[in-house]
C-alpha positions in Angstrom: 9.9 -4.4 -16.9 7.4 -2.0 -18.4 4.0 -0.1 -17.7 3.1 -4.1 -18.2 3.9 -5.3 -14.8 2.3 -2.1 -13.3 -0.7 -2.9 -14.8 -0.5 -6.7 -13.0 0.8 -5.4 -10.0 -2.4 -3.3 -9.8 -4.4 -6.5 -10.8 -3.0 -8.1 -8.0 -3.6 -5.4 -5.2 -7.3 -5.6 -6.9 -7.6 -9.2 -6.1 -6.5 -9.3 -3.0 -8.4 -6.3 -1.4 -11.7 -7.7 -3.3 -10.6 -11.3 -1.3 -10.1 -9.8 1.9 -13.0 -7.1 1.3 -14.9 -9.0 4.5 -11.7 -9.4 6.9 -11.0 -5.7 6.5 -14.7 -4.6 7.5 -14.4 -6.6 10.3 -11.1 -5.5 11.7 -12.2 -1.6 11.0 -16.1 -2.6 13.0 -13.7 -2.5 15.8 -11.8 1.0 15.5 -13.5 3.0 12.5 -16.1 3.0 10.7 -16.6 -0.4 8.8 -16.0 1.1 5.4 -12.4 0.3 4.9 -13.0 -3.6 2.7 -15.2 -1.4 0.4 -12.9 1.4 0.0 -10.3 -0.6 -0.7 -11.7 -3.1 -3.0 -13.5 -0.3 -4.6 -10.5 2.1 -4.5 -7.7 -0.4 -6.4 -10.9 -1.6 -8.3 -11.2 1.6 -10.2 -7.1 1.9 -9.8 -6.7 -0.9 -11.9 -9.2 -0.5 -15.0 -7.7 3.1 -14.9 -4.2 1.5 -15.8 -5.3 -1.6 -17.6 -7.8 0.7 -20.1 -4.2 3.8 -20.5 -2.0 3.5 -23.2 0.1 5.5 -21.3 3.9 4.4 -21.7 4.9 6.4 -19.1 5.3 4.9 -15.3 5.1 8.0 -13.6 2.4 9.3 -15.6 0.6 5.8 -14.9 1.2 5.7 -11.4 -0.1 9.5 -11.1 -3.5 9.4 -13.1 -4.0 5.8 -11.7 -4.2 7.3 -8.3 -5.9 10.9 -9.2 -8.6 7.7 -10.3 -8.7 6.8 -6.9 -8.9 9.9 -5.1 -12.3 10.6 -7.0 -13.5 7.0 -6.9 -13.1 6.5 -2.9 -12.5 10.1 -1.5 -12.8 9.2 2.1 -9.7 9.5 4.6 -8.1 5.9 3.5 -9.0 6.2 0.0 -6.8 9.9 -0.3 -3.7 8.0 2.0 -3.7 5.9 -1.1 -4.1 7.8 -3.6 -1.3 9.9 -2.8 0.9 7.0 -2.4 0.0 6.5 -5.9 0.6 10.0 -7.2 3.9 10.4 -4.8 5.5 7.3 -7.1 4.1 8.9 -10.1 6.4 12.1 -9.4 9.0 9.9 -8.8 8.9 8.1 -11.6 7.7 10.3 -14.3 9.5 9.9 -17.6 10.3 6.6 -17.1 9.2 4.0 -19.4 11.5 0.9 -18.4 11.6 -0.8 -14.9 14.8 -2.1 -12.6 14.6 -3.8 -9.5 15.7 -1.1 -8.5 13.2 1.4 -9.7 10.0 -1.2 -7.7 12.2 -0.8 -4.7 11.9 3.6 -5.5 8.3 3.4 -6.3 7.1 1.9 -3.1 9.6 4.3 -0.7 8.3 7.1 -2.7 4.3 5.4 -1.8 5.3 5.3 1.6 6.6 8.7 1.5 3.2 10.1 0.1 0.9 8.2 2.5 3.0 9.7 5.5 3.1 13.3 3.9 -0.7 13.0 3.7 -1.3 11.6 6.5 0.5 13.4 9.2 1.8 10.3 10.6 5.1 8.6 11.5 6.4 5.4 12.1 4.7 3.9 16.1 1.7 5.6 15.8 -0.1 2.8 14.4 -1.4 3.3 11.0 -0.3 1.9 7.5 3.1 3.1 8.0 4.1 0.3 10.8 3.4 -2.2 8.3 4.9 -0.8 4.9 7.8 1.2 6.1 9.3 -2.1 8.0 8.3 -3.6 3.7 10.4 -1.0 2.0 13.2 -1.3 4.4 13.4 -5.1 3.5 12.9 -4.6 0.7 15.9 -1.8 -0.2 17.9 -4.3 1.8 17.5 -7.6 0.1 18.1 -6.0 -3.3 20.9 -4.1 -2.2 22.3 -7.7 -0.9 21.6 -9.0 -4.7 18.6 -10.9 -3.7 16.3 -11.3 -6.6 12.7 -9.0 -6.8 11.2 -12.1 -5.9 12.7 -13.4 -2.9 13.0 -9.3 -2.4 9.3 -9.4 -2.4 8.6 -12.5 -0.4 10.7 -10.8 2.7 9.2 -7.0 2.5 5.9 -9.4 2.9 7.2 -11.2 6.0 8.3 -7.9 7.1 4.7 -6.4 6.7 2.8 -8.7 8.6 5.2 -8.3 11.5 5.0 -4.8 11.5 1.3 -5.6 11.1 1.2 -7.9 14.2 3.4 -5.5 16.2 0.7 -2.6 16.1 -1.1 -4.9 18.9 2.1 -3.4 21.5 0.9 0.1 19.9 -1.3 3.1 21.1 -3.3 4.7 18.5 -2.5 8.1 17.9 -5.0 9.1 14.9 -8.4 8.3 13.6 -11.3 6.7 15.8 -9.0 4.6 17.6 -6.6 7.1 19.3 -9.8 7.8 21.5 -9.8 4.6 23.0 -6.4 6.3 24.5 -4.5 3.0 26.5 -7.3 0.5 25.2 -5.9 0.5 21.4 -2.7 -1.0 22.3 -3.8 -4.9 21.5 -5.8 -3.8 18.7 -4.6 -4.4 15.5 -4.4 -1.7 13.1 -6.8 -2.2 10.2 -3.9 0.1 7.6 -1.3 -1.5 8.9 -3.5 -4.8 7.5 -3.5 -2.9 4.4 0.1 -2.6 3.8 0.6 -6.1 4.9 -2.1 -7.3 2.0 -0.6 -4.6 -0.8 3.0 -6.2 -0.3 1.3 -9.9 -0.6 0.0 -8.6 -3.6 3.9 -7.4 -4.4 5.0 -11.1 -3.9 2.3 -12.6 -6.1 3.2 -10.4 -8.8 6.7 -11.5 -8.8 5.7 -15.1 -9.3 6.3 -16.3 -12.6 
């Protein structure tokens, strides 16, 4: 694998934000502020012809400018958490110019590990990181247990949309939401939604 499949994994991510631009305005009408289908449609939009028009052979470098594209083209609070997920896996994998399994697996722990740096936020505090870091964990796992990326991918997206399902036990600790205090627990966390459509997008890429 090459900058190639970065470029369709973007393409994918598009799509599937664009698809589900409605259903994430409608889960953020309930805790935020309604903008979060535009910002991510509009966000991996602009991600994705930043990639697709680079003839950047570097990963890292990709990854990085791909999300320094994002920052400027949706600079609100969601729109940064993802952007320095993107630049975060660019550091990581800066200089490289061929892919393992391996290497996907690095890329989204080192997402994960910018989003939370950003964002302040750990693990049960329900944002993005109760449905990706429960991904990247299944991830790691299945290809350390030889799995394929595919069936690799297909199980850090069943593990995303139960880490998305299980922010409805949660109390919100950030954003809009943590004001609601007790009354956020059975809501369900519009990031964590995110997360659970990015590594969707992960699975469709894998299909050949």
């Amino acid at each position: 694998m090459n900058r190639i499949y970065i470029v369709r994994l973007l393409k994918e991510i598009q799509d599937i934000m664009d698809e589900n631009r409605d259903y994430l305005i409608e889960l953020d009408s309930v805790v935020g502020d309604s903008d979060l289908g535009l910002t991510m449609s509009d966000g991996f939009a602009a991600t994705y012809k930043a990639a697709a028009d680079s003839d950047e052979m570097d990963i890292g470098k990709l990854l990085y400018n791909a999300g320094k594209t994002m920052s400027t083209a949706v600079p609100s609070t969601m729109g940064t958490l993802m952007a320095s997920g993107l630049m975060q896996a660019g550091k990581v994998l800066k200089g490289r110019t061929e892919l393992t399994d391996t290497d996907i697996a690095d890329i989204f722990e080192a997402y994960l590990e910018g989003v939370a740096n950003r964002g302040k936020a750990k693990v049960g505090e329900k944002t993005f990181l109760d449905g990706f870091d429960p991904a990247v964990t299944a991830l790691k796992e299945a290809l350390n247990n030889g799995d394929t990326l595919a069936d690799g991918a297909t199980k850090a997206r069943e593990a995303a949309e139960k880490g998305f399902k299980n922010t409805t036990n949660m109390v919100a600790v950030h954003g809009r939401a943590a004001t609601r205090g007790e009354a956020s627990r059975t809501l369900e966390d519009p990031g964590a939604a995110v997360a659970m459509l990015i590594m969707k997008a992960f699975e469709n890429s894998t299909v050949e």
